[in-house]
C-alpha positions in Angstrom: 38.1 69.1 -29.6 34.0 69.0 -30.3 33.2 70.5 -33.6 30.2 72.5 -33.7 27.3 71.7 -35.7 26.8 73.1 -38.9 23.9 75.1 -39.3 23.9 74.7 -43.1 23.3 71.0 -42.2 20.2 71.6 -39.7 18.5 74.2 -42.5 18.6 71.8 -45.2 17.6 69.0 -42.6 14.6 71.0 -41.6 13.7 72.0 -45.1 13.9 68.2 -46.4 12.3 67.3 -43.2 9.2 69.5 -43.5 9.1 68.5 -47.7 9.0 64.7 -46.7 5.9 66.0 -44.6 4.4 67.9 -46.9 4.5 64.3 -49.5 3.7 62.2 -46.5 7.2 60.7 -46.6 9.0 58.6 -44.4 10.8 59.9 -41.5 13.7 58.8 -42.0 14.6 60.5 -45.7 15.6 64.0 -43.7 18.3 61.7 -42.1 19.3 60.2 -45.2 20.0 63.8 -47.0 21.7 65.3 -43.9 23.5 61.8 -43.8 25.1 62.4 -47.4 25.5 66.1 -46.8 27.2 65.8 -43.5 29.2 62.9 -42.8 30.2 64.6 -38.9 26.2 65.6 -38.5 25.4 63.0 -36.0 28.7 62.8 -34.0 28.8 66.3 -33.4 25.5 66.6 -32.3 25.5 64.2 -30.2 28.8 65.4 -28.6 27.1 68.2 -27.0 25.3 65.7 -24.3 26.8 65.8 -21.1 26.3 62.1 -19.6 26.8 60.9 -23.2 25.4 58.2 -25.8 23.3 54.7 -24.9 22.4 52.1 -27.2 20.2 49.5 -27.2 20.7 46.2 -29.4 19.5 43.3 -29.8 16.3 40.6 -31.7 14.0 41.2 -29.2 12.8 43.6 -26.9 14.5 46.8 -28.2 11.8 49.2 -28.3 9.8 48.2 -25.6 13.4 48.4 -23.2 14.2 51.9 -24.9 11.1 53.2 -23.7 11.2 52.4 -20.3 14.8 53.4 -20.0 13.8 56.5 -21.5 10.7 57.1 -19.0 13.0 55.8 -16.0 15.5 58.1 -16.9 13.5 61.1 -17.5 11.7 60.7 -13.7 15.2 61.2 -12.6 14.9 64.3 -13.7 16.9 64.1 -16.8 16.5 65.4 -20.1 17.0 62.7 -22.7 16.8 62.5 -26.2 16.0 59.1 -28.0 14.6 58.0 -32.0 11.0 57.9 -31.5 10.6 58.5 -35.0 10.4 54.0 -35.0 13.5 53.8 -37.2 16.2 51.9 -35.8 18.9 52.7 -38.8 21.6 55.5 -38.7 19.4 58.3 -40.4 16.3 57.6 -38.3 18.4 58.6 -35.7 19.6 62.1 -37.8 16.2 62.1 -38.5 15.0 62.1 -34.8 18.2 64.8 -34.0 16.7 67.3 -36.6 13.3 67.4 -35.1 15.1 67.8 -31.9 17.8 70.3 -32.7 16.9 73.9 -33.2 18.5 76.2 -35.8 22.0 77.4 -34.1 22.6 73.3 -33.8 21.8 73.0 -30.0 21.1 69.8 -28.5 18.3 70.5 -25.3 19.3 67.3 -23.9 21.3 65.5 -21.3 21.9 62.0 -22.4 21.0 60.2 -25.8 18.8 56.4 -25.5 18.8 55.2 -28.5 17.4 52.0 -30.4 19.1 50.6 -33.1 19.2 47.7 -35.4 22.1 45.4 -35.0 23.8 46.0 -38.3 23.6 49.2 -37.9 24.3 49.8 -34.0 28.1 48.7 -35.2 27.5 50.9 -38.2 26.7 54.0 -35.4 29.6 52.7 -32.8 32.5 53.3 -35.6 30.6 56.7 -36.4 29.8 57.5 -32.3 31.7 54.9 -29.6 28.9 55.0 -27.3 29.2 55.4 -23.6 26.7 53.2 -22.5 25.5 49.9 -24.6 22.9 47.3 -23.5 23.1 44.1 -25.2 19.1 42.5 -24.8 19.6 38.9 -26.2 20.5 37.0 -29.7 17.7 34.8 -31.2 17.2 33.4 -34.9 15.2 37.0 -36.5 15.5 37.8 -40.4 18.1 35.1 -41.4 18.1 36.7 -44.8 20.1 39.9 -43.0 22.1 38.7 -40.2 23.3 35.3 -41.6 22.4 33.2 -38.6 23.0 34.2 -34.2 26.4 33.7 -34.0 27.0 36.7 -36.5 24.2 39.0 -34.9 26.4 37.8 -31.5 29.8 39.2 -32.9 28.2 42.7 -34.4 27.0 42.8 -30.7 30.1 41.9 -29.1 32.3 44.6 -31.8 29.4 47.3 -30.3 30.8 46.7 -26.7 33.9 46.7 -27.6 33.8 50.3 -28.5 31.8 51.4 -25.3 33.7 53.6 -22.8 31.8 53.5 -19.6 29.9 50.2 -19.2 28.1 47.5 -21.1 25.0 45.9 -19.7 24.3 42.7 -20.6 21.7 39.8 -20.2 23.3 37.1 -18.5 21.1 34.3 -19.0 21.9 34.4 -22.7 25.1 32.1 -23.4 26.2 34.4 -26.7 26.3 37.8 -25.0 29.1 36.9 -22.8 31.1 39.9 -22.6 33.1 39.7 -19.2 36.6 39.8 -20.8 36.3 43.1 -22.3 38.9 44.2 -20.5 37.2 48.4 -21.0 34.6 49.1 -19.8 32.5 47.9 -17.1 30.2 44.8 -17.6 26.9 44.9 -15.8 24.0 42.8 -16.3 20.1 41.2 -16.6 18.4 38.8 -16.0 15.9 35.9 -14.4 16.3 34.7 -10.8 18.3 31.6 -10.9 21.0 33.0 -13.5 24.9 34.1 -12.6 24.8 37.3 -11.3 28.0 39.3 -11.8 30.0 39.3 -9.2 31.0 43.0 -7.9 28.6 44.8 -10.6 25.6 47.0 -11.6 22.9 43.8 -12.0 19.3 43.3 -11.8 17.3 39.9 -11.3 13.9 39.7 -12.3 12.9 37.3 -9.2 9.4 36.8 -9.8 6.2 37.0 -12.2 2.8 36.4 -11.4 -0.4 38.4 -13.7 1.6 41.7 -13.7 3.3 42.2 -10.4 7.1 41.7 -10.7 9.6 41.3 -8.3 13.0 42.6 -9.0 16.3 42.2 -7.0 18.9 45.4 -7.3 22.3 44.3 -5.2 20.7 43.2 -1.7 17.4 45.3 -2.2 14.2 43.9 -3.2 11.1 45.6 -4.6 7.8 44.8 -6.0 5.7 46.5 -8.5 2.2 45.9 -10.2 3.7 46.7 -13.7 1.1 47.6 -17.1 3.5 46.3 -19.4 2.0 43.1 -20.9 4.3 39.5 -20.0 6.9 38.1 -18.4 9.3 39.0 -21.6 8.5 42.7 -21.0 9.2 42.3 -17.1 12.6 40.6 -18.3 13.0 44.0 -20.9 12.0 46.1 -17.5 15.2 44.7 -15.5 17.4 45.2 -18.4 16.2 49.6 -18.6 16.5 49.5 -14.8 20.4 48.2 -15.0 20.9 50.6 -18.1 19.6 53.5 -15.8 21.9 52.0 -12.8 24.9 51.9 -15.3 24.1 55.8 -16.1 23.6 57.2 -12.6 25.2 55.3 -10.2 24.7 55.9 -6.7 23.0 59.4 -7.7 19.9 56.8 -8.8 17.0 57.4 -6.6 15.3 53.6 -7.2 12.6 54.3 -5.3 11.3 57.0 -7.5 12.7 54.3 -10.3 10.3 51.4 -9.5 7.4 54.1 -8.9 7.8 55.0 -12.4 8.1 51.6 -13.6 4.5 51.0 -12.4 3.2 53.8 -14.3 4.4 53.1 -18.3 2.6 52.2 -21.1 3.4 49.3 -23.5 4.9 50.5 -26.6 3.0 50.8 -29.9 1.9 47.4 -30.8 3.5 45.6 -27.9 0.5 44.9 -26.2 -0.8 47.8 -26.6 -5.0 48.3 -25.8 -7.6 50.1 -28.1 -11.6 49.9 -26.9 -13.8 49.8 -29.8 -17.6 50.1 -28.8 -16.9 48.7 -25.5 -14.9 45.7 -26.3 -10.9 45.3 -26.1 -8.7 45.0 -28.8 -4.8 44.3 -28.4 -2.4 44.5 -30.9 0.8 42.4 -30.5 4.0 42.3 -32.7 5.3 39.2 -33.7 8.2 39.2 -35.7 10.2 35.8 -35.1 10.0 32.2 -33.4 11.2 33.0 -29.9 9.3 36.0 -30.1 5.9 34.6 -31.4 5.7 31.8 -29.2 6.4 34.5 -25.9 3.4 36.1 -27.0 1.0 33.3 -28.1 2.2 32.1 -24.2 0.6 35.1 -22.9 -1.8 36.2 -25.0 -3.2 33.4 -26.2 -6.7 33.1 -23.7 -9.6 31.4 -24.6 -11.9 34.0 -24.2 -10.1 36.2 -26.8 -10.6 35.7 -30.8 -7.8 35.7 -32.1 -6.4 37.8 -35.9 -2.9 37.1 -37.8 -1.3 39.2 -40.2 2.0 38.4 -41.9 4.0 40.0 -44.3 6.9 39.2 -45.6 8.3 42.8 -46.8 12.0 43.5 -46.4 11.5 45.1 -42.6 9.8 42.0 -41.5 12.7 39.9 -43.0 12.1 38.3 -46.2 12.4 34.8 -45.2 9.7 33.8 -43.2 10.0 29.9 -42.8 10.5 30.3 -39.4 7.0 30.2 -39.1 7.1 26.4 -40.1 8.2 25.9 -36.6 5.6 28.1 -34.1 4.4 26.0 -31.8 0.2 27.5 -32.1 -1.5 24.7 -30.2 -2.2 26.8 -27.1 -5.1 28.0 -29.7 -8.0 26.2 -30.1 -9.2 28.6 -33.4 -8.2 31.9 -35.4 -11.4 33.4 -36.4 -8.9 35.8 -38.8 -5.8 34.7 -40.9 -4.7 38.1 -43.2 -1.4 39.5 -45.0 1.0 38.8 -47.6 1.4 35.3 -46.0 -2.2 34.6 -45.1 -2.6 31.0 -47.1 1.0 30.3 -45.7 -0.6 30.8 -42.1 -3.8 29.5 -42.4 -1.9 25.9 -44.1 0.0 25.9 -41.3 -2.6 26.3 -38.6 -5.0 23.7 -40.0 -2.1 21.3 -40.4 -1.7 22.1 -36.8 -5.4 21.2 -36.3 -6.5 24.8 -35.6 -10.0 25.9 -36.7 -9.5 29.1 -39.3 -12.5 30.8 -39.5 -11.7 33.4 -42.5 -8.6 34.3 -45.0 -8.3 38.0 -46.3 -5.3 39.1 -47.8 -6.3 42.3 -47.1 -4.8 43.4 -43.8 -7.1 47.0 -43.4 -10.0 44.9 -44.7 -9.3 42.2 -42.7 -9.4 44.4 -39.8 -12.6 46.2 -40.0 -14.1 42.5 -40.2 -12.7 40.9 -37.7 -13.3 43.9 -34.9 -17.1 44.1 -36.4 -17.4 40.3 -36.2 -18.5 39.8 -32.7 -18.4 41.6 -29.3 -15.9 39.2 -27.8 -12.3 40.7 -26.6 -9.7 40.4 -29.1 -6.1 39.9 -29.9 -4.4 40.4 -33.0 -0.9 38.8 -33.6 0.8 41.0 -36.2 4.5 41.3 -38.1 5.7 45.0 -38.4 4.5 46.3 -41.8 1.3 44.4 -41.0 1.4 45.8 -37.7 2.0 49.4 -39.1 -1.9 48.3 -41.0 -4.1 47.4 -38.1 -3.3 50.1 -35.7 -3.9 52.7 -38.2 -7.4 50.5 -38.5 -7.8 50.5 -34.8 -7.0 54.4 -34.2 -9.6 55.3 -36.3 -12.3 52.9 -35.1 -11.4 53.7 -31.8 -11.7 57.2 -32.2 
């Protein structure tokens, strides 16, 4: 039987959440009272939603893919409700539900897409089984946490294990294997040439060329000139369209899908564009190997100059020697090196034989210098607290 919420829970919620405002807290503390207050908060909440609970998991990609499943979903014409507040832990999501929920504890929403750290996506599925779990891919990311991919792959693998309706998974990666479940349904993602699974819900990414992707849905085929930057976020795009395949079924109109598809916006720092005084500025997250070297593969044009800024603080993982092994030599010079790790990067780039033309620790600093350096297009290649920095930097120049 659902429980209904408590609306002594959502008044203190809303009270802590406007008092974190009010200090310029973090977005996530209203979660963490409600989270101590009410242990049944987020369950029942979410319980009111009629076409249930999906969760997105994964190293790479998860924001990006929750976006556009949220967008694809909405153009369907449902209501969805998803942690836009950028915290992927259990109280960012009671933190995004407060916001959302008015004051008798109703939920306006039809289905729930939300983002969530690995760790903590098990840490939600033995709180909330979800109905509906996509599974992006397993790569080395914040060792320090995780302990190494094979771990990452079994918290993954214990989150679809709890699923009810179907788990969506990408194919091409040999550690999210899930066809054995024996539960619920396995669809699945991926890049023309893999496995497709046979008799299910499974979307091939066919074809990449400067923006216009090809994507294969059963025996249909259909192209689309997409503004999401690179191939990886063509690849994130398939895995939202099988997530919203999973959800609706044969009630999905995919025409009015892929026409939305051609429409969204990168996601806050994944590519995203600021025009400062004329010239174009994109801002690129970065926070492991596999990840890095995707985007320097893309990104990394000659007629750009290029910025860096790495941290090391505990949400960009604490152990950063994966940077030892980036592969930079598709740049020829950084005219920026900046962040907590700046002399670690700049080493590494002239041991690399990369030209570095300036070192400031000082990521906002760093910024305003770079942008006002020349009038040449530019990229900067940022970690997440770093990240968090520079587009603050950019919104205001821009502005």
């Amino acid at each position: 039987m659902k429980k209904a919420v408590k609306r002594s829970s959502v008044v203190v919620g809303k009270l802590a959440r406007s008092a974190a405002k009010l200090r310029g807290g973090g977005s996530a503390l209203p979660g963490l009272v409600v989270e101590k207050l009410d242990k049944g908060f987020m369950r029942d909440a979410l319980a009111q939603l009629p076409k249930g609970v999906a969760v997105i998991s994964g190293t790479n990609g998860k924001t990006t893919t929750t976006k556009v499943a949220v967008e694809l979903l909405e153009a369907q014409g449902l209501k969805v409700f998803t942690n836009r507040t950028g915290s992927n832990f259990m109280r960012g999501v009671i933190a995004a539900l407060l916001e959302r929920i008015n004051l008798h504890g109703k939920l306006d929403a039809d289905i729930a897409v939300l983002e969530l750290d690995e760790a903590h996506a098990l840490k939600f599925a033995n709180a909330v089984a979800p109905d509906y779990f996509l599974a992006l891919n397993v790569a080395e990311d914040q060792k320090d946490r995780f302990g190494g991919v094979e771990r990452v792959a079994g918290l993954l693998r214990q989150v679809a294990e709890k699923t009810k309706e179907c788990v969506v998974v990408n194919r091409d990666d040999e550690l999210l294997q899930f066809g054995d479940l024996g539960g619920p349904r396995v669809g699945g993602f991926g890049a023309e040439g893999g496995q497709a699974l046979d008799g299910a819900i499974d979307v091939s990414l066919d074809n990449y060329d400067e923006g216009r992707a090809t994507y294969s849905m059963g025996d249909k085929s259909y192209e689309v000139q997409l503004k999401l930057t690179g191939e990886y976020n063509a690849l994130n795009a398939a895995a939202a369209m099988a997530l919203c395949w999973a959800v609706l079924g044969d009630k999905l109109n995919e025409a009015k899908m892929v026409k939305k598809l051609g429409q969204i916006e990168p996601a806050q720092g994944r590519g995203e564009e600021f025009v400062i005084d004329g010239q174009s500025v994109q801002l690129v997250l970065v926070k492991n190997l596999v990840g890095f070297e995707a985007a320097l593969k893309f990104f990394a044009e000659d007629k750009h100059d290029f910025m860096i800024a790495m941290n090391n603080n505990y949400s960009d993982g604490r152990d950063a020697s994966w940077l030892d092994d980036v592969d930079f030599s598709g740049l020829k010079k950084v005219q920026m090196v900046s962040g907590m790790l700046a002399e670690t990067v700049a080493a590494k780039l002239k041991t690399d034989g990369i030209e570095v033309g300036r070192v400031e620790g000082d990521v906002a600093r760093a910024t305003r210098l770079f942008i006002e350096s020349s009038n040449r297009p530019k990229r900067i290649f940022a970690a997440y607290t770093a990240m968090a920095v520079v587009r603050r930097v950019l919104i205001r120049m821009s502005s």
